[in-house]
C-alpha positions as CSV (number, residue, x, y, z in Angstrom):
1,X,224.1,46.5,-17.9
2,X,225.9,43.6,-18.4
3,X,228.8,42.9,-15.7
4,X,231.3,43.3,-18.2
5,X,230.4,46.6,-19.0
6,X,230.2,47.6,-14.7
7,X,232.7,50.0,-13.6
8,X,235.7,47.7,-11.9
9,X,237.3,48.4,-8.7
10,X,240.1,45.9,-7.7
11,X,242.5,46.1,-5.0
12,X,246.2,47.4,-6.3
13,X,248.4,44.1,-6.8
14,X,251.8,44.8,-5.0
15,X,253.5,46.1,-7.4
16,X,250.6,49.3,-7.7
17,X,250.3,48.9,-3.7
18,X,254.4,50.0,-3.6
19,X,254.0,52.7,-6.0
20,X,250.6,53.8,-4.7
21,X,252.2,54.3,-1.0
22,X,255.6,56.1,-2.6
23,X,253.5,58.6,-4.6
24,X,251.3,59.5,-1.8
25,X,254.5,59.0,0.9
26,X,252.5,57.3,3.3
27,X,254.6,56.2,6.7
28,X,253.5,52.4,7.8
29,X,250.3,53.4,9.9
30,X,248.6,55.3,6.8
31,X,249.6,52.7,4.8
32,X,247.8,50.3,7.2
33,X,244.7,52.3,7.1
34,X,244.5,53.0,3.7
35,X,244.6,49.4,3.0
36,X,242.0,48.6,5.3
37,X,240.0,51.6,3.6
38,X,240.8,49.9,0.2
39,X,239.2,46.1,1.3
40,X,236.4,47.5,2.7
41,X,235.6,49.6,-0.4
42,X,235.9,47.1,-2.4
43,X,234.1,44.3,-0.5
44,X,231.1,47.2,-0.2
45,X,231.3,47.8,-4.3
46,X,231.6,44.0,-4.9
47,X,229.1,43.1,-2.9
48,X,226.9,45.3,-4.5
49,X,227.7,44.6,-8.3
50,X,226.7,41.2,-7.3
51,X,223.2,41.5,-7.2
52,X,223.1,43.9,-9.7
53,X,222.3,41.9,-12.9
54,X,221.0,44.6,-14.7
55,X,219.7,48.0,-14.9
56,X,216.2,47.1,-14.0
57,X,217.6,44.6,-10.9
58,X,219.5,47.6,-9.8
59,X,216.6,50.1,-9.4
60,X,215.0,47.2,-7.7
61,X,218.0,46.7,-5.5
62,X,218.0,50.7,-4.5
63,X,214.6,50.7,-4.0
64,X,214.6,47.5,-1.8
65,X,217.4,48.8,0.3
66,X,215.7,52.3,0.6
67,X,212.7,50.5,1.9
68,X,215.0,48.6,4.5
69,X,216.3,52.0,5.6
70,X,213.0,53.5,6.0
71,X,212.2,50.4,8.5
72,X,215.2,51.4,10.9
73,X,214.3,55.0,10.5
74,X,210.7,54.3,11.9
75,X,212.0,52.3,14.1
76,X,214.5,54.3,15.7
77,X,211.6,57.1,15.7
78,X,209.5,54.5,18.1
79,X,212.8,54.5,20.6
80,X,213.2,58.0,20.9
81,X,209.7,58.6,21.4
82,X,209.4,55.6,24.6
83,X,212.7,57.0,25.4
84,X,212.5,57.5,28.7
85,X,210.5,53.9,29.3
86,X,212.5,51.7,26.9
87,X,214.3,50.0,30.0
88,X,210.9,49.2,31.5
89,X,209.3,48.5,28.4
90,X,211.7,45.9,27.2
91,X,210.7,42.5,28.5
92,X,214.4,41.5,30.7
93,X,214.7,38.5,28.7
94,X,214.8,40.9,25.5
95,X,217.6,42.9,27.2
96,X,219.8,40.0,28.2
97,X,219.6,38.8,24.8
98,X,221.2,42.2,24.1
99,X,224.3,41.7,26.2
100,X,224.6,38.2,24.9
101,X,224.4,38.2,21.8
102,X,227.0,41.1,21.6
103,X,230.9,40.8,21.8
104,X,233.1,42.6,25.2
105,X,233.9,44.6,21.7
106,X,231.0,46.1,20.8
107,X,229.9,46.7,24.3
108,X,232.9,49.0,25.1
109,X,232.3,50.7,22.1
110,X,228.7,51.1,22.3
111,X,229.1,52.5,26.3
112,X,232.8,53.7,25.8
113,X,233.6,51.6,29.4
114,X,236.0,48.9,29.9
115,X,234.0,45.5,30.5
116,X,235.0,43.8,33.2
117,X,236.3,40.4,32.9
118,X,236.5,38.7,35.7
119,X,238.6,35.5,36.2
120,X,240.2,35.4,32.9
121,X,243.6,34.8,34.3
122,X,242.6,31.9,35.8
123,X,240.4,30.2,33.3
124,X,243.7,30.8,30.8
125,X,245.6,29.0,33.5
126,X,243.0,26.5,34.0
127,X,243.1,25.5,30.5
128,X,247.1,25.3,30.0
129,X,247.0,22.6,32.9
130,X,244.6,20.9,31.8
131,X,245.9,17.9,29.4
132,X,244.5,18.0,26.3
133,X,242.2,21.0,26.7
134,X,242.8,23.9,24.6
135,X,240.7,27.4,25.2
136,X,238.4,28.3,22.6
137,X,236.9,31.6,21.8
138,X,233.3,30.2,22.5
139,X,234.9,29.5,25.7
140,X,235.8,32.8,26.8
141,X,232.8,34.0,25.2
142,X,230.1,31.3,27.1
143,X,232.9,32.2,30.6
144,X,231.6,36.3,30.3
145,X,228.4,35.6,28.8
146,X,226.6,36.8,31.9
147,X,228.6,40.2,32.5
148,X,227.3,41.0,29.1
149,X,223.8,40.0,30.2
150,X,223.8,41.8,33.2
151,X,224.9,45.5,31.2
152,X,222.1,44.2,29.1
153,X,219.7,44.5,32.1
154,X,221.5,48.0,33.2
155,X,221.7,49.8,29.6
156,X,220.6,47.6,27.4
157,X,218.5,50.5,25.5
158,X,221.9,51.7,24.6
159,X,222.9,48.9,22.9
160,X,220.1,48.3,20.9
161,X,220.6,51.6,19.8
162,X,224.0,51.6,19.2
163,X,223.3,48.5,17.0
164,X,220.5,49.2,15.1
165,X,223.0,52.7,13.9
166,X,225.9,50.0,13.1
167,X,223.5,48.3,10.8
168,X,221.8,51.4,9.5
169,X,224.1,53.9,8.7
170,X,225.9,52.0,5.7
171,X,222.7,51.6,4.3
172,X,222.2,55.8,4.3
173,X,226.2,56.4,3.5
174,X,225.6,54.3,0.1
175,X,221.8,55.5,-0.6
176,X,223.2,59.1,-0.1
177,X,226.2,58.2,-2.6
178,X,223.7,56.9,-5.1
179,X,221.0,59.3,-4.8
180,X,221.5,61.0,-7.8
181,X,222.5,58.4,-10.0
182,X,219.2,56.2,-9.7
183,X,218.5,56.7,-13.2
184,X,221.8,57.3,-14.6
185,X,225.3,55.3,-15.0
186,X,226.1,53.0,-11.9
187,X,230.0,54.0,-13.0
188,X,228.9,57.5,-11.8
189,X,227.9,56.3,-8.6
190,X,231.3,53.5,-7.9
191,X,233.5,57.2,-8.5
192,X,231.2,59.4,-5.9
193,X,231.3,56.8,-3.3
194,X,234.7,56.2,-3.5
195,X,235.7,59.6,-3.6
196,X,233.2,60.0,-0.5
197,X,234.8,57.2,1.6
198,X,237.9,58.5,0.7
199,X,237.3,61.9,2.7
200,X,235.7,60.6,5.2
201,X,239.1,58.6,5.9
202,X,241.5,61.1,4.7
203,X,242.7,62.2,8.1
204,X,244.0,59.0,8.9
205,X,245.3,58.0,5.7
206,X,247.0,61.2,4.6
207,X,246.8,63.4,7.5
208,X,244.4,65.8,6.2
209,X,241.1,67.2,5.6
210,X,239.7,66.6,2.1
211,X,239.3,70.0,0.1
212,X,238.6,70.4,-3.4
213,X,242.0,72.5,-4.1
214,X,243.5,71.3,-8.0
215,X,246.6,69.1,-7.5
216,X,246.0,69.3,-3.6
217,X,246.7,66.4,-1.3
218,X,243.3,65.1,-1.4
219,X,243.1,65.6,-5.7
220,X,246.2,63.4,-5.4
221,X,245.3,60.9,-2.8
222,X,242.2,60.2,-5.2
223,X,244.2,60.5,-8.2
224,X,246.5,57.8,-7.1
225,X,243.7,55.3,-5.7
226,X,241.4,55.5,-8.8
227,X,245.1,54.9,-10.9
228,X,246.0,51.6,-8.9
229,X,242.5,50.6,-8.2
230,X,241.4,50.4,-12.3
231,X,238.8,53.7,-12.0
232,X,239.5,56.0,-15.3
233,X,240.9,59.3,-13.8
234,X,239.6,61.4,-16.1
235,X,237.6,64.5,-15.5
236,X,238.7,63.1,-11.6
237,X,238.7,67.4,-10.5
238,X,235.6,67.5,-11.1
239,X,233.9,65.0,-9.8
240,X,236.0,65.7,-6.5
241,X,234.2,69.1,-6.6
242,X,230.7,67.7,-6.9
243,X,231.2,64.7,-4.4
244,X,232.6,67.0,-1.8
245,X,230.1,70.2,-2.4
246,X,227.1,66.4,-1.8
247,X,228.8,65.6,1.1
248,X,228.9,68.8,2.8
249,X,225.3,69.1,2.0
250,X,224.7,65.9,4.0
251,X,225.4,65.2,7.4
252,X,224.4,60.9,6.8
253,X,227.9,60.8,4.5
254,X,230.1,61.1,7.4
255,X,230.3,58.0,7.9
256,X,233.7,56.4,8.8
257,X,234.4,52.4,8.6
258,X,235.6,52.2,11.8
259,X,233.6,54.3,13.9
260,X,229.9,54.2,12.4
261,X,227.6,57.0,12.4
262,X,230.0,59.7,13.6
């Protein structure tokens, strides 16, 4: 398929972004996350149409990313069964490099703890004395690099986990929105996974759970989207019905952009 002729998903310019949030009568913090919903489809869909230059480079694409999928899958089969021993297992070097190469961020996230960071008041003071010295983010970062090593030493298992499911479960969210559309139109797969994404966020954006009800707030919330976002609305109940009734079916679509896996 040439890219001409690929479905098109493009970000609402701000004349559709003004009508989109006065249809839906969205207050400033769904209108925050829906646009953050909106990039991130769209960066996902580009992405993809990009190294899809045809129908035969797509198959390969799916195929190559099922493969990739099936590596972390196996993998993640080896941790659970060493469970118990991954902490002794793991050379300590392997488990520093854990905590290192991850942000204060992503640490709290993965262990749900506050990191400490010790000192930070006074290296911020340190550097707004010092003439000529400005404080950098690699700074900060090399300043707490070893309190991240060290709760690489203590759960270090955990965040290896906890990454590997960041980088894994996008992969399953958009193989489970394009299973069944391996062999058919790529359009049908853009209007699934956006309809998908769309209930997995509609709680935040909207303020309620996606349901299949005719002229609902869901139908209307993907109504509006697919309008200012250049995805033909028609037959749009429908397809609601189908994608909904898939994700129900599996567990791998609930996948939210901002907290992975859940």
């Amino acid at each position: 398929m040439a890219s001409s002729d690929r479905p098109t998903f493009r970000l609402p310019d701000p004349e559709a972004w003004t009508s989109l949030v006065r249809i839906l009568g969205l207050d400033d913090t769904q209108a925050h996350e829906l646009a953050l919903v909106l990039r991130h489809m769209a960066a996902d869909i580009e992405a993809f149409n990009s190294r899809v230059r045809s129908a035969q480079d797509r198959f390969m694409a799916v195929d190559a990313l099922k493969e990739i999928e099936r590596a972390f899958t196996k993998l993640e089969a080896v941790l659970d069964k060493h469970d118990a021993r991954l902490a002794e297992i793991l050379p300590s070097d392997s488990l520093e490099a854990l905590g290192r190469l991850m942000s204060h961020e992503a640490i709290e996230a993965a262990l749900d703890i506050d990191l400490p960071t010790p000192g930070l008041t006074a290296l911020i003071e340190t550097s707004g004395n010092d003439s000529g010295s400005d404080l950098r983010a690699v700074d900060i970062d090399a300043h707490f690099s070893y309190v991240r090593q060290s709760f690489g030493l203590r759960r270090g298992p955990e965040l290896l986990r906890h990454s590997l499911k960041q980088i894994a479960d996008p992969m399953r969210e958009w193989i489970s929105a394009n299973s069944e559309n391996d062999g058919g139109r790529p359009g049908n797969a853009v209007r699934e996974y956006v309809i998908i994404y769309l209930a997995n966020t509609s709680e935040t954006t909207i303020g309620r759970m996606a349901s299949a009800t005719a002229n609902g707030p869901f139908s209307k919330l993907c109504s509006a989207v697919f309008a200012a976002c250049g995805l033909p609305t028609s037959g749009i109940e429908p397809a609601i019905e189908r994608a909904l009734k898939k994700r129900a079916a599996s567990p791998r679509m609930h996948w939210h952009f901002d907290d992975p896996g859940t």
